[in-house]
C-alpha positions in Angstrom: 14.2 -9.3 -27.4 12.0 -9.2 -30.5 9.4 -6.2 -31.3 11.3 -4.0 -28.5 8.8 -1.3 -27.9 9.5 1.9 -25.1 7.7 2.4 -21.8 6.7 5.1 -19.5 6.9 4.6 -15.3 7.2 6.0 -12.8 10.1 5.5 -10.3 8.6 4.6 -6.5 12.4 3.2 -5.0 15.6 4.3 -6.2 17.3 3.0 -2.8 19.3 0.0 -4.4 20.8 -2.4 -2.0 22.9 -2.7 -4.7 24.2 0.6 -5.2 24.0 0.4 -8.9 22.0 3.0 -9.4 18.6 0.7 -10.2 14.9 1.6 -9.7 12.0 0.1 -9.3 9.5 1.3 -11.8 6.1 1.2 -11.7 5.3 0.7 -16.0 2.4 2.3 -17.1 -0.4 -0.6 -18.8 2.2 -3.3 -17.8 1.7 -3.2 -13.5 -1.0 -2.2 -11.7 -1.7 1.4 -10.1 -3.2 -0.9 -7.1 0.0 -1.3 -4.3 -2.0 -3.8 -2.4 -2.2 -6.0 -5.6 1.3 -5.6 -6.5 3.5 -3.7 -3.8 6.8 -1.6 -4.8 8.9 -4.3 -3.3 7.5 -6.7 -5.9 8.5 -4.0 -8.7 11.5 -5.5 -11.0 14.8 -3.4 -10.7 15.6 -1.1 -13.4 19.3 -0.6 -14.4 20.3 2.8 -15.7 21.7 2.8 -19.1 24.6 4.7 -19.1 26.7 6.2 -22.2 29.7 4.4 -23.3 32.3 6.7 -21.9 31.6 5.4 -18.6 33.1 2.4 -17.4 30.2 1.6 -15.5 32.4 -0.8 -13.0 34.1 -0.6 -10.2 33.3 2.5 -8.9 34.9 4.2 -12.1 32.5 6.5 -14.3 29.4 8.7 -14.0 27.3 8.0 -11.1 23.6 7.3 -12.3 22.0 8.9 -9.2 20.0 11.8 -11.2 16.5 9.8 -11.2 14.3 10.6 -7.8 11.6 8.8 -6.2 8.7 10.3 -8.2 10.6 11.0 -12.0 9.1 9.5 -14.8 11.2 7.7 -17.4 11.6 5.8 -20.4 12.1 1.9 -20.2 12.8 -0.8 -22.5 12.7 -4.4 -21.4 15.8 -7.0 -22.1 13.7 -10.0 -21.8 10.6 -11.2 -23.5 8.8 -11.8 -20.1 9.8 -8.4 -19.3 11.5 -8.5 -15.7 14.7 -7.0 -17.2 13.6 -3.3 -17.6 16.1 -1.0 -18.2 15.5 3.1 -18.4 17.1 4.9 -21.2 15.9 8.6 -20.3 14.0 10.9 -18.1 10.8 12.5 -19.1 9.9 15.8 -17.6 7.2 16.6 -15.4 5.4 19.1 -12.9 4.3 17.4 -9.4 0.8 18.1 -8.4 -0.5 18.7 -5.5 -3.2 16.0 -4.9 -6.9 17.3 -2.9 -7.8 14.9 -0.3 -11.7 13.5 -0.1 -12.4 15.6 3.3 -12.6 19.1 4.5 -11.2 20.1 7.4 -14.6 21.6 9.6 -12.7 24.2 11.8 -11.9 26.3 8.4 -14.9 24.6 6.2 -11.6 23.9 3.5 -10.5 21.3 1.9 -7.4 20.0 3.0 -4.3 19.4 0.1 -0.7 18.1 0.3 2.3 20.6 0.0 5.6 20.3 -1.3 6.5 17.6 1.4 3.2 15.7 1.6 2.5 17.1 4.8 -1.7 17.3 4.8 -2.6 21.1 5.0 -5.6 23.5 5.4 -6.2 26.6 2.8 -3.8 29.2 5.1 -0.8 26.3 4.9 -1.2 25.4 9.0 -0.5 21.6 9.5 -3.5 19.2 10.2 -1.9 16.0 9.6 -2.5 15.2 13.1 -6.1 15.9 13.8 -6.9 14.2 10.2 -5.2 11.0 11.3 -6.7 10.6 14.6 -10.2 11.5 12.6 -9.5 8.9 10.0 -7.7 6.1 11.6 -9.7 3.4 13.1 -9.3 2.6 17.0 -6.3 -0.1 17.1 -5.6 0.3 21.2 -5.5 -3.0 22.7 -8.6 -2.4 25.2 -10.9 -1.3 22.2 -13.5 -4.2 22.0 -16.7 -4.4 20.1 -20.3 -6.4 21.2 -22.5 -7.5 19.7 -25.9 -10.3 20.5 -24.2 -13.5 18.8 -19.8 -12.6 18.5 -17.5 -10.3 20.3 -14.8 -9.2 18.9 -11.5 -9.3 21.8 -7.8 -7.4 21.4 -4.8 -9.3 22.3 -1.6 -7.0 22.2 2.2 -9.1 21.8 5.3 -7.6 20.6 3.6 -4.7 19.7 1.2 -6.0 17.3 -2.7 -6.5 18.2 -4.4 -8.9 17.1 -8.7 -8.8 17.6 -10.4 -12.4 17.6 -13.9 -12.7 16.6 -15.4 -15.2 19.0 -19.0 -16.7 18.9 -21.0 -16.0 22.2 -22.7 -19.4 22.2 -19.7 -21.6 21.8 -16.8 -19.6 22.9 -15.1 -20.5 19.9 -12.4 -18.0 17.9 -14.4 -17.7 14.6 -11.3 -15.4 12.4 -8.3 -13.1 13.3 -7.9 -9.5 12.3 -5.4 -6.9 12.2 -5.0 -3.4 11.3 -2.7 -2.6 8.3 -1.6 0.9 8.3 -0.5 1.5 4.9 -4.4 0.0 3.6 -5.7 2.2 6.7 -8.0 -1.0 7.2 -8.9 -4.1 9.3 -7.9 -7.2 7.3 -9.5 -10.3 8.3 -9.4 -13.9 7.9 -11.1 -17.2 9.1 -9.3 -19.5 11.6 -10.4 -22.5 10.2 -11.9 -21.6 7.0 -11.9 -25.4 5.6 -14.7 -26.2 8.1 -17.4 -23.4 6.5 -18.8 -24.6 3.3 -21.8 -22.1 3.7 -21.8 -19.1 0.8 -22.0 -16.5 3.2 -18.2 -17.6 3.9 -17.0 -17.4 0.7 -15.4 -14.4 0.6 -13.0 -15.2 3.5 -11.6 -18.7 1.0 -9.4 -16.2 -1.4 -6.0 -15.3 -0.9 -6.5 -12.0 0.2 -7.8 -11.3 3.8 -11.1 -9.6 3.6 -11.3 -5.9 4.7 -13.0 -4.0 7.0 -12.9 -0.4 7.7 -13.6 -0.6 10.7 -14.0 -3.0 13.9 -17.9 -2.0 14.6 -18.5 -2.8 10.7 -16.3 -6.1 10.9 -18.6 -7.2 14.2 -22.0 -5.9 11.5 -21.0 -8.5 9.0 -20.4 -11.6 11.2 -23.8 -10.3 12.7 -25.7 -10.6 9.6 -24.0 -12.8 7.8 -22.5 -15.7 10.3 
């Protein structure tokens, strides 16, 4: 490795299959902050360098289980394509509590993680509930949206729904959507998106599904758009 350099990252997975003691580190200006572009599962594994009066094999030495989901630490990178990281130390640091973008209107407060990331109000009471029932879209298999030229049907298999936006005037399934929980949106994609050559269809022809908050503004943009 020429012009080795250190790193900052933060650790998101410690749980090695492994059970080496690697992480997978998210490396500040080398991967993305956004987890739908590149997802913790798609982080390279760290290995732990540990000092040389630990065998490091076969179950004999120190155990490099120190590092916690959330600890920052110090990286360098084996490889010149830099897939080998390896971290050399731990940097300190305080958590923070993070302020969500809502207030809760029984107590006109905004609401905050605690220690556990459990969504609380200003006296410490537990709203998790009521804010995820306010803020997650309808996924129930009977929830169906209208509208003059597509509906938009729920078919439930296995556990997973899937909604199908069909046209009124030909019966035909136009795209498929589902709701991802961890995006907290409806991602959406066209059946057959080699027949539209249109520009309003454009955006469905990437790789990634296009998103939707919610089904009513899903149903809006084949509306307008379609």
């Amino acid at each position: 490795m020429t012009n080795q350099i250190f790193h900052t990252g933060c650790v998101e997975n410690r749980n090695d299959p492994l059970k080496l003691g690697r992480c997978q580190v998210r490396i500040v200006g080398l991967h993305t902050e956004d987890k739908t572009i590149l997802p913790t599962d798609e982080l390279p594994w760290a290995y732990p360098l540990i000092p040389i009066t630990s065998a490091t094999i076969s179950g004999i030495g120190r155990s490099p289980t120190g590092v916690v989901q959330g600890s920052w630490v110090l990286c360098i990178f084996l490889d010149d394509d830099k897939q080998q990281p390896v971290m050399i130390g731990t940097i300190g640091g305080i958590p923070h509590t993070r302020t969500a973008s809502f207030v809760n209107e029984a107590t006109n407060s905004i609401v905050t993680t605690d220690e556990t990331g459990d969504l609380v109000n200003a006296n410490g009471d537990s709203v998790s509930a009521i804010i995820s029932e306010l803020l997650t879209p309808p996924k129930q298999s009977n929830h169906q949206e209208s509208g003059k030229k597509y509906d938009i049907s729920a078919v439930s298999s296995n556990g997973t729904t899937t909604y199908y936006m069909n046209s009124n005037k030909t019966s035909e399934q136009i795209a498929t959507a589902y709701y991802d929980e961890g995006l907290n949106k409806f991602l959406c994609t066209l059946i057959n998106p080699d027949n539209y050559t249109e520009k309003q269809y454009l955006p469905f022809t990437g790789v990634a599904p296009k998103q939707f908050d919610t089904l009513k503004e899903m149903l809006a943009y084949f509306e307008q758009n379609f």
